[in-house]
Backbone as XML, in Angstrom:
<?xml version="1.0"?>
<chain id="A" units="angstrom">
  <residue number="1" name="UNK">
    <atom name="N" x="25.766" y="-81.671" z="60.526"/>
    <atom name="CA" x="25.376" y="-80.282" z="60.648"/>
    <atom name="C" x="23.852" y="-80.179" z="60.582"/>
  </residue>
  <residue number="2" name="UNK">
    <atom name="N" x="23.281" y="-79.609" z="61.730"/>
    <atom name="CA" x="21.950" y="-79.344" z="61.624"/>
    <atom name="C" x="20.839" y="-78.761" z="60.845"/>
  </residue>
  <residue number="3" name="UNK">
    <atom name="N" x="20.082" y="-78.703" z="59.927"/>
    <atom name="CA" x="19.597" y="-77.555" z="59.355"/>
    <atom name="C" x="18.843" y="-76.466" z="60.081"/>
  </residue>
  <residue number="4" name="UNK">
    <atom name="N" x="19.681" y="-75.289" z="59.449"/>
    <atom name="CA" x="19.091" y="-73.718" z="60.106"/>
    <atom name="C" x="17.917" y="-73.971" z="60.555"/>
  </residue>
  <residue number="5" name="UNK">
    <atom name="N" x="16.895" y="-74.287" z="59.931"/>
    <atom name="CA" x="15.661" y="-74.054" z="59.531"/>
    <atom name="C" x="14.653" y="-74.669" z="61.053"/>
  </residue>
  <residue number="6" name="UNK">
    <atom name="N" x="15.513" y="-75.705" z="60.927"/>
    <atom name="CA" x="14.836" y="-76.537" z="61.745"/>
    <atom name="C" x="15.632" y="-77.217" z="63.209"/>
  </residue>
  <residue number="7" name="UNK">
    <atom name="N" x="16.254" y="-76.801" z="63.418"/>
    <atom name="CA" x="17.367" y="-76.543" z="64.635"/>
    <atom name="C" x="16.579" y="-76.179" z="65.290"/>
  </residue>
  <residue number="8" name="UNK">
    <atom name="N" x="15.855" y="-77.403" z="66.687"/>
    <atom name="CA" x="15.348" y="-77.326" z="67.963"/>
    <atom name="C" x="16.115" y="-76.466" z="68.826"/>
  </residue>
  <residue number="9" name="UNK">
    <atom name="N" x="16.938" y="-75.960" z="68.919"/>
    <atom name="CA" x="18.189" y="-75.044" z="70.328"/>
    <atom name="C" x="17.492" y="-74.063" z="69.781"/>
  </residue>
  <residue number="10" name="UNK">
    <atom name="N" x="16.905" y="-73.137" z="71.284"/>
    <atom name="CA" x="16.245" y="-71.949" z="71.118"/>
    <atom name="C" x="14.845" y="-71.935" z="71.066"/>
  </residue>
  <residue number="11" name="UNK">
    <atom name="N" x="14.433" y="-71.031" z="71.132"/>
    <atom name="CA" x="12.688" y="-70.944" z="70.985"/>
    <atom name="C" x="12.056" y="-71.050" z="69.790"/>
  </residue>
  <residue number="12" name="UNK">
    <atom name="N" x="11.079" y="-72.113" z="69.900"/>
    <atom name="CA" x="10.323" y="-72.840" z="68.403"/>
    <atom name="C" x="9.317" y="-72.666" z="68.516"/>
  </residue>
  <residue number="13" name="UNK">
    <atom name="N" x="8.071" y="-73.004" z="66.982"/>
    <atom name="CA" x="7.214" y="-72.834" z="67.166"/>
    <atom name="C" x="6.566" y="-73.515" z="66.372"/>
  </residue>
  <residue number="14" name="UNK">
    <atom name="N" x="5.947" y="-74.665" z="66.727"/>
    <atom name="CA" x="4.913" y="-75.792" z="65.420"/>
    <atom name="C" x="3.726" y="-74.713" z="64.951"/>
  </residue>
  <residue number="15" name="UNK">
    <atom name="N" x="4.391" y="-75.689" z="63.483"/>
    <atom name="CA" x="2.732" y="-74.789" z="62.827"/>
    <atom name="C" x="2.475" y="-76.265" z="61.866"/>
  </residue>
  <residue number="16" name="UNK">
    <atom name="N" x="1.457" y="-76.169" z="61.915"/>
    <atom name="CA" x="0.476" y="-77.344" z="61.246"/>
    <atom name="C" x="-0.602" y="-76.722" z="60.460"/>
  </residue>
  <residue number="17" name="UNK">
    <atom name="N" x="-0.553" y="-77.333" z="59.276"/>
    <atom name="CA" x="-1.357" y="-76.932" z="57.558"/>
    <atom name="C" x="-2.816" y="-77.170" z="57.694"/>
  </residue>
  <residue number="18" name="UNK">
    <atom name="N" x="-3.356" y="-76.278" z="57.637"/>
    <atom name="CA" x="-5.006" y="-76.629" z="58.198"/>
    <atom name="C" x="-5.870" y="-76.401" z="56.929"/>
  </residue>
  <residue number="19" name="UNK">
    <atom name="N" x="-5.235" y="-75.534" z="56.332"/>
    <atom name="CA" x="-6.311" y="-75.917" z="55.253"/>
    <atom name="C" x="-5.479" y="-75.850" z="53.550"/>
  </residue>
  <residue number="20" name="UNK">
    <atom name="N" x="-5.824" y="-76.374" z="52.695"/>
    <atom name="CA" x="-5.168" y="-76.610" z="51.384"/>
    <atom name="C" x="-4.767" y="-74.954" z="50.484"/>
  </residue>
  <residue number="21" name="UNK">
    <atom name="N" x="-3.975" y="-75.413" z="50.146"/>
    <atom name="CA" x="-2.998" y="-73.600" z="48.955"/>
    <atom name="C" x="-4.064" y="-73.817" z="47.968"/>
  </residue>
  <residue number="22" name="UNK">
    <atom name="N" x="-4.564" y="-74.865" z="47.751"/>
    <atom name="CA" x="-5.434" y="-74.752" z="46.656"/>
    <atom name="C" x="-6.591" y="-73.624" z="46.144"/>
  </residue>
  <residue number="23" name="UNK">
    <atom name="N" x="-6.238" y="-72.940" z="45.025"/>
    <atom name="CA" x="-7.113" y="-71.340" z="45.145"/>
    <atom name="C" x="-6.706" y="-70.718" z="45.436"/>
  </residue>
  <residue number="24" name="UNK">
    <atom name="N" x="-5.762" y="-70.070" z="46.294"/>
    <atom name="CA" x="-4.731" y="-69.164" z="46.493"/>
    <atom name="C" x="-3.861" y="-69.113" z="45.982"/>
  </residue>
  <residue number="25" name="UNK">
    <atom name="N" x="-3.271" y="-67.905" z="46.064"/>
    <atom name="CA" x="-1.990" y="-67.353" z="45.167"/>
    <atom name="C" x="-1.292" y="-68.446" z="45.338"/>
  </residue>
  <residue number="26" name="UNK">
    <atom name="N" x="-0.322" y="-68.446" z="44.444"/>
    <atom name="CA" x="0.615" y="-69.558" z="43.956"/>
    <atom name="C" x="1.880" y="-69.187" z="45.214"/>
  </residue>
  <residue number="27" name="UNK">
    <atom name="N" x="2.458" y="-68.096" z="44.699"/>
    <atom name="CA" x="3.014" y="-67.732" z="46.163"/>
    <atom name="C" x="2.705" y="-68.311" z="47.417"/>
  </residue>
  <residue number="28" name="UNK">
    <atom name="N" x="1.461" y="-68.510" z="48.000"/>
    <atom name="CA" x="1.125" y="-68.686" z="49.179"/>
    <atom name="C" x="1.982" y="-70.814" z="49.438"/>
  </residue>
  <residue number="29" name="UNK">
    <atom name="N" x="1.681" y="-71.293" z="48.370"/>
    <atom name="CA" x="1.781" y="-72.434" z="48.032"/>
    <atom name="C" x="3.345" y="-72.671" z="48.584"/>
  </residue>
  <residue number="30" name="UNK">
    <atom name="N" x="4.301" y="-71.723" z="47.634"/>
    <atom name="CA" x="5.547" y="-71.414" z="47.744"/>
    <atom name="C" x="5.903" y="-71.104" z="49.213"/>
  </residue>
  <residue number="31" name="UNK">
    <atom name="N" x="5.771" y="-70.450" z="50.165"/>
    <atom name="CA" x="5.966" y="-69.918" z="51.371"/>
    <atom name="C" x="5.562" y="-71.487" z="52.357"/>
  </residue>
  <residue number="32" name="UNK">
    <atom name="N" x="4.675" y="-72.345" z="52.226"/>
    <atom name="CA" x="4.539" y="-73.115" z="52.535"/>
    <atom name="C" x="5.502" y="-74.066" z="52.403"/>
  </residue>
  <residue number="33" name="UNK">
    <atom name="N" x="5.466" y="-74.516" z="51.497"/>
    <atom name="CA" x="6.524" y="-75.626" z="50.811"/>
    <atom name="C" x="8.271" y="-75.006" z="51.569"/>
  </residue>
  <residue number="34" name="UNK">
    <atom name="N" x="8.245" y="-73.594" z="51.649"/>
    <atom name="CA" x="9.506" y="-73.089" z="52.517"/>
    <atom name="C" x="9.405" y="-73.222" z="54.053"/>
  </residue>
  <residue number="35" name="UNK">
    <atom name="N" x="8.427" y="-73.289" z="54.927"/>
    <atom name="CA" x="8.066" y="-73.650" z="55.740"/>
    <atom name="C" x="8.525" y="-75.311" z="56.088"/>
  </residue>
  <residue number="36" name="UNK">
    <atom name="N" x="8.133" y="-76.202" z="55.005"/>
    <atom name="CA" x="8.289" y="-77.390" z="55.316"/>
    <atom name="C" x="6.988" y="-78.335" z="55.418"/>
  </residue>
  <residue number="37" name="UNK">
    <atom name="N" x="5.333" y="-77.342" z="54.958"/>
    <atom name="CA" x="4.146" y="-78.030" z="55.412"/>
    <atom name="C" x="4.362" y="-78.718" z="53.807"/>
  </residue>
  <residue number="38" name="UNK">
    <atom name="N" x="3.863" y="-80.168" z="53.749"/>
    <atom name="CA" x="3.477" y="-80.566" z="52.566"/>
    <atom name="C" x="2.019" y="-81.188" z="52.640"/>
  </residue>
  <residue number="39" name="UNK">
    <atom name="N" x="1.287" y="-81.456" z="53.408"/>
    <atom name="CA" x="0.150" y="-81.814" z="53.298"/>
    <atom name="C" x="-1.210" y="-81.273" z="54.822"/>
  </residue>
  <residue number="40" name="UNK">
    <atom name="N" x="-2.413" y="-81.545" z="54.423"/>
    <atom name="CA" x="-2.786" y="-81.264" z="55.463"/>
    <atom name="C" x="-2.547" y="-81.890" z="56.770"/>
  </residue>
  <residue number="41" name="UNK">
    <atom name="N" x="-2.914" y="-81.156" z="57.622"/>
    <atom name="CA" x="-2.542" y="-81.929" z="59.417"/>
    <atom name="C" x="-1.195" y="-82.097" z="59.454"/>
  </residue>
  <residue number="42" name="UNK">
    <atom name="N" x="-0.180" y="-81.422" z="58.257"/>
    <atom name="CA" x="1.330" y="-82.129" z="58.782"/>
    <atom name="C" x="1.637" y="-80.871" z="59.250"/>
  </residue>
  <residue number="43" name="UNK">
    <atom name="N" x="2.255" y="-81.479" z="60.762"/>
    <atom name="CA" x="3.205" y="-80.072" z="61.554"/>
    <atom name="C" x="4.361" y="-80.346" z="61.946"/>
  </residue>
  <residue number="44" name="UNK">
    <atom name="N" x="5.120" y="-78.937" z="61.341"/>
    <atom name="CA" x="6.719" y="-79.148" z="61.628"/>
    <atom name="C" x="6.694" y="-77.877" z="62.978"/>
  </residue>
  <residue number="45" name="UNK">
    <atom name="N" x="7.928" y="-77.942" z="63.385"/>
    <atom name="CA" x="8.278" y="-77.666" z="64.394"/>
    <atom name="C" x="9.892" y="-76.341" z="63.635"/>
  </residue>
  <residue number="46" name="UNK">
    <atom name="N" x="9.525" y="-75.036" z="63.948"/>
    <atom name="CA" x="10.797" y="-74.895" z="63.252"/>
    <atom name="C" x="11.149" y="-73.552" z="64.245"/>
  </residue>
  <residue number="47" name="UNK">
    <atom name="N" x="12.215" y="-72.871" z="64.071"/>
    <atom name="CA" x="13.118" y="-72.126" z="64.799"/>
    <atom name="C" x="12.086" y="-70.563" z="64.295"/>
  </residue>
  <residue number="48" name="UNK">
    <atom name="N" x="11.845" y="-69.936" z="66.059"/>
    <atom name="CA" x="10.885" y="-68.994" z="66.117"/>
    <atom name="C" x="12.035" y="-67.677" z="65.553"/>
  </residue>
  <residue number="49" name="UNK">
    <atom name="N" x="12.343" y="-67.155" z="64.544"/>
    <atom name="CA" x="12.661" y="-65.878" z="63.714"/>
    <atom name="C" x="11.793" y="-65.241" z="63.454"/>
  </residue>
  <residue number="50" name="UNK">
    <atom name="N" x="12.554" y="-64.123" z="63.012"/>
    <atom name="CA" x="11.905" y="-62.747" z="62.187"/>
    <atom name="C" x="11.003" y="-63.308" z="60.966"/>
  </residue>
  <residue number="51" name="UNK">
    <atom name="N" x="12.067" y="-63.819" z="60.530"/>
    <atom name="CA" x="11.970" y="-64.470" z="58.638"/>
    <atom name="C" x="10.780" y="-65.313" z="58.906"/>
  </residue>
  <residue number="52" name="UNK">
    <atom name="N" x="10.703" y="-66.491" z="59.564"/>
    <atom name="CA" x="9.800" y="-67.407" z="59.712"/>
    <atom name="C" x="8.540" y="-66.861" z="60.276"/>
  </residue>
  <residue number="53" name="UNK">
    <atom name="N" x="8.385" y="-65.931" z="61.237"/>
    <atom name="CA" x="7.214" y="-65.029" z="61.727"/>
    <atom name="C" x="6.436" y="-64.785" z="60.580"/>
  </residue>
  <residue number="54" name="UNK">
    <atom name="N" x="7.235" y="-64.103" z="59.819"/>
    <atom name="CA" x="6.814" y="-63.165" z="58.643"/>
    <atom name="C" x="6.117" y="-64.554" z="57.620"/>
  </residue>
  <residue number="55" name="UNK">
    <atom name="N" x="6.746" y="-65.512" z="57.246"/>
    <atom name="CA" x="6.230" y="-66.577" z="56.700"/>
    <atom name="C" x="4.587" y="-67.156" z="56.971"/>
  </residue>
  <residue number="56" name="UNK">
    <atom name="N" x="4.853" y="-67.193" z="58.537"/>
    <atom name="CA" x="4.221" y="-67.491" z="58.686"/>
    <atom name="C" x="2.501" y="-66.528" z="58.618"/>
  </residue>
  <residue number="57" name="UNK">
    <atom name="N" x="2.963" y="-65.651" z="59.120"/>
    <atom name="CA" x="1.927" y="-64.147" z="59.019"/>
    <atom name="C" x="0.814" y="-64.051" z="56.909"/>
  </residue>
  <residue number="58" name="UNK">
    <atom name="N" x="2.350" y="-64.778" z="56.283"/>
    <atom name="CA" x="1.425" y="-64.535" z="54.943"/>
    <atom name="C" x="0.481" y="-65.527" z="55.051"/>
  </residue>
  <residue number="59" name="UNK">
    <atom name="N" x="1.011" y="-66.625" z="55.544"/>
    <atom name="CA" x="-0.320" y="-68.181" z="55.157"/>
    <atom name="C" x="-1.019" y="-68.000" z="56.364"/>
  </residue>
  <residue number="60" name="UNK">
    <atom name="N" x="-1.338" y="-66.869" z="57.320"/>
    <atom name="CA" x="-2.143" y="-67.393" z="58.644"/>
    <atom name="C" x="-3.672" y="-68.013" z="58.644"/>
  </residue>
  <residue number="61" name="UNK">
    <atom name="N" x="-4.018" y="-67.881" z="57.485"/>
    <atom name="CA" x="-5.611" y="-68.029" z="57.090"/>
    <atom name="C" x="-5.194" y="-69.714" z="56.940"/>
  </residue>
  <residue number="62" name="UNK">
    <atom name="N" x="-4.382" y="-70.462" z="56.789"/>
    <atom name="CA" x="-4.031" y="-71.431" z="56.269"/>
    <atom name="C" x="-3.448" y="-72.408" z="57.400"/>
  </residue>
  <residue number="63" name="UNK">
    <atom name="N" x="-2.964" y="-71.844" z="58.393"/>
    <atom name="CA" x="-2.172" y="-72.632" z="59.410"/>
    <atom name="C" x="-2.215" y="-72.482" z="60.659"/>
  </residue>
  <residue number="64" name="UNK">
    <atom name="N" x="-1.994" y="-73.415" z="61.522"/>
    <atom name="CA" x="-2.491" y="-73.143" z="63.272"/>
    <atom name="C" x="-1.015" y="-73.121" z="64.002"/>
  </residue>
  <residue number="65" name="UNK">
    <atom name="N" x="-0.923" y="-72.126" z="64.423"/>
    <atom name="CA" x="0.719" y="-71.836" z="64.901"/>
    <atom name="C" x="0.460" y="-72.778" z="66.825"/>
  </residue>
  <residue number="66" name="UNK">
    <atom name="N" x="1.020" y="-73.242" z="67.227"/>
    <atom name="CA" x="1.243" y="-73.804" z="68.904"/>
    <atom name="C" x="2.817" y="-72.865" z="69.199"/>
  </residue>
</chain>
């Protein structure tokens, strides 16, 4: 069984960690780590949603969406 999250079928969208949670809200850290980024330059590839939009929208100062 595939995970939701990350289930290529359908329209996706890499986002890659550009700059460190470090100094920012702790939250921000959290939303990341739900994302799937754990370090810099690492990019996942995950299923383009509402939910994940929105994820992504809090860390945008933080990450380069393709």
């Amino acid at each position: 069984m595939a995970n939701q999250r990350t289930d290529t079928k359908g329209a996706t969208v890499k986002v890659t960690l550009m700059r460190s949670p470090v100094g920012f809200a702790r939250n921000q850290g959290a939303v990341l780590r739900g994302l799937g980024l754990r370090r810099i330059r690492h990019t996942v590839e995950i299923k383009d949603t509402p939910s994940t939009r929105g994820m992504i929208h809090k860390v945008r100062h933080l990450v380069e969406v393709e």
